[in-house]
N, C-alpha and C positions, 0 to 999 in steps of 0.2 A: 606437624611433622610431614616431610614433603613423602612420596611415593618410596625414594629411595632409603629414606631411614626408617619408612614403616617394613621394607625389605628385611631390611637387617635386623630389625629386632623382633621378628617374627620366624625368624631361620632357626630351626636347632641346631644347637651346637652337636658337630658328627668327628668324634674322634676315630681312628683308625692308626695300627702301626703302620708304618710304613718302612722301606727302605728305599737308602741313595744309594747307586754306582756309582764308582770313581770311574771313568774308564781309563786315566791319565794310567793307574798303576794294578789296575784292577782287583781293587779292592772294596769289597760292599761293609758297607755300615750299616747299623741295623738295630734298633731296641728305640728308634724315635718316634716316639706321638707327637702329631701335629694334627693341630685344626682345619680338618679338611675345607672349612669354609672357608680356610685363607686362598685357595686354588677356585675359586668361583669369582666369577664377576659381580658384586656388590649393589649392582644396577639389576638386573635380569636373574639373579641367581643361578645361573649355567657354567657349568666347568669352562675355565680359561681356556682358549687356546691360542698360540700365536697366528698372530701380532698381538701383542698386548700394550697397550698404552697406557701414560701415566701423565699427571699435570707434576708441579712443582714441587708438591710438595708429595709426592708420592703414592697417591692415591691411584689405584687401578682402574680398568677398564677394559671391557671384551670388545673386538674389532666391530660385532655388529650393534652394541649402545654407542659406539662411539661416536657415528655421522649423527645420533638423534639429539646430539648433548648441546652442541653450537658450540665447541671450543670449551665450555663451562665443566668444570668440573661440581658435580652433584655434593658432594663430601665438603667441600672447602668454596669453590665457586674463584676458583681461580682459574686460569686458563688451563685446559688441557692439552690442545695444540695435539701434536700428530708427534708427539716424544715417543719412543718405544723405550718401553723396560725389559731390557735386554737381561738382566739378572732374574725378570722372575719367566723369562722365557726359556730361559736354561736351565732353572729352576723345574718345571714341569718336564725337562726335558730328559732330567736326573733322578726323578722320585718315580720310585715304581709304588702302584698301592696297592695290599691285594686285596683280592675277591673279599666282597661281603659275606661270602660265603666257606671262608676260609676256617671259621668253628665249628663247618662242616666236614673239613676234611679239603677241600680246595685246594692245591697249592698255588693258582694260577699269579700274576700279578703283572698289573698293568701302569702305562704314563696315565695320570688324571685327565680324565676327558674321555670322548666317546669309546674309543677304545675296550676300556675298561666299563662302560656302560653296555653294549654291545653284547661284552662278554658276559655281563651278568645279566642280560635278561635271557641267555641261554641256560647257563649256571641255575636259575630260579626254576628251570624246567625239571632238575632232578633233585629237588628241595622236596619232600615228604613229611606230613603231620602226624602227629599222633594222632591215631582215632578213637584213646580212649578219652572218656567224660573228665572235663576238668583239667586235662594234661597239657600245656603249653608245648612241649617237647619238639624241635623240629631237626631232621637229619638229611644225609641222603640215605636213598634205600635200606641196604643191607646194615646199617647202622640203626634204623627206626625200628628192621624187624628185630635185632639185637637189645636195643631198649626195649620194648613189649615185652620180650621174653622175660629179662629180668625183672621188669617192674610193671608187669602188667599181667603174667602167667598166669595169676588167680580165677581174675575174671575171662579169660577166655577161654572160647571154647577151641577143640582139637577137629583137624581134620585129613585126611589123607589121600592124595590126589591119586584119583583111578577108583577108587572105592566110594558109594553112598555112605551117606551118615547123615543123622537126623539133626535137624537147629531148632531150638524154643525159642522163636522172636516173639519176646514182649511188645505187643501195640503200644503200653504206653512211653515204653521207655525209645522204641522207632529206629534203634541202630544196635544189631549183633556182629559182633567182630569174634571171624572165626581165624587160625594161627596153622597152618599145614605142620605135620608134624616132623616131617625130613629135612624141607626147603624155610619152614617157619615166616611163606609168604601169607602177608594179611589178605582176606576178604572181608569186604564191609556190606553186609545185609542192612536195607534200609526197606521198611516198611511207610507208607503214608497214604492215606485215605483220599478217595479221587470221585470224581462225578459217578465214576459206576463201580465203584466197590474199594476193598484193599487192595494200594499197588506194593508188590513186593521189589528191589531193584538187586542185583548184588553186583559187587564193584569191587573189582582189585586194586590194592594203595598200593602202588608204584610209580615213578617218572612216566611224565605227559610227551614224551617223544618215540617217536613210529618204528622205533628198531629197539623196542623191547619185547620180549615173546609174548605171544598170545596165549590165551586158557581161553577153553570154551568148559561149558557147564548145562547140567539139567537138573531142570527145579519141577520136586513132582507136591505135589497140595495134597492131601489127601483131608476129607469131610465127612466121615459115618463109610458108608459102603462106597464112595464117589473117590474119584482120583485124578488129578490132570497132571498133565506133564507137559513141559517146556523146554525144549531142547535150542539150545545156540553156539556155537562155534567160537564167538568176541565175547566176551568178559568187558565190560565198560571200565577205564583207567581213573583213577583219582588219585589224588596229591593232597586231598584235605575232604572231608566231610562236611557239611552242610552244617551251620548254629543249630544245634537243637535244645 
């Protein structure tokens, strides 16, 4: 099997609703799944975008595989020639796809191709993990702390911003997730063992972009009669917790 059919049959298959505008009468259509891998180039695996070329028998092609082909189409090995498929160029031109992050709440949607690529690798910036153990669960924000609540209120612990309060982090278990009691924002305490002692870290789960508020925090140890304190202003951001 030559390069290009090890391509193809190595791709998953990525469904996606999508919608078409008409813009002739303006009317959108809406409830069709398609195979988003038919809007990629077959050669390269990359979203089409025009020019898009096609040999005889209708086999595709992205503008930049196509000077490396020598006229040959890969698929059939017929000539490719410099044809444009003018229907699947208008095609891309009519499908809007949305966000991959649209079962998060997203409405955005975009033409297949960078665009829409663009957009989600912003989009993935307010995507949030669950931090409890075992929980695949992903949201944005105010929806993650929402699921915790419901289905995670057992094990956590309470806290209340402007006030101290005390955490029992287990060493072996390495991550306490505490719940504020008003705002119900998560903090994740991570403990881990280091060249010169316990390092304790604590970390707010929220979106990794620089116009979200800050917390600052003091963390005091105390040992028999001994006591230290650590004061900081930044609160360190996460979006997912470490495998543990």
């Amino acid at each position: 099997m030559d390069n290009a059919g090890e391509a193809l049959s190595s791709r998953r298959k990525r469904q996606r609703l999508i919608f078409m505008d008409n813009t002739d009468d303006d009317m959108i259509h809406t409830g069709t799944l398609l195979e988003l891998d038919l809007l990629d180039c077959p050669i390269c695996c990359h979203p089409l975008t025009s020019p898009i070329f096609q040999c005889v028998n209708g086999h595709l092609v992205c503008s930049s595989c196509h000077p490396k082909l020598r006229n040959k189409c890969p698929s059939c090995s017929l000539t490719i020639g410099n044809n444009r498929s003018r229907i699947a160029e208008r095609l891309l031109e009519a499908v809007l796809v949305p966000c991959r992050n649209a079962k998060h709440g997203c409405p955005e949607r975009y033409p297949h191709g960078k665009e829409l690529a663009d957009h989600e690798k912003i989009c993935d910036l307010y995507v949030c993990y669950c931090p409890a153990k075992n929980c695949n669960h992903s949201a944005f924000q105010l929806d993650l702390y929402c699921h915790y609540t419901a289905c995670h209120k057992a094990s956590c612990s309470r806290y209340k911003t402007g006030q101290y309060a005390d955490a029992w982090l287990n060493i072996e278990e390495k991550v306490l997730v505490l719940q504020e009691c008003d705002n119900e924002e998560l903090l994740v305490l991570q403990c881990f063992k280091g060249a010169h002692g316990l390092y304790v870290a604590v970390n707010l789960m929220t979106y990794s972009v620089p116009d979200v508020w800050e917390l600052g925090y003091d963390l005091i140890y105390r040992w028999g009669n001994e006591e230290f304190t650590y004061e900081t202003d930044e609160m360190t951001k996460i979006q997912r917790i470490n495998a543990r």
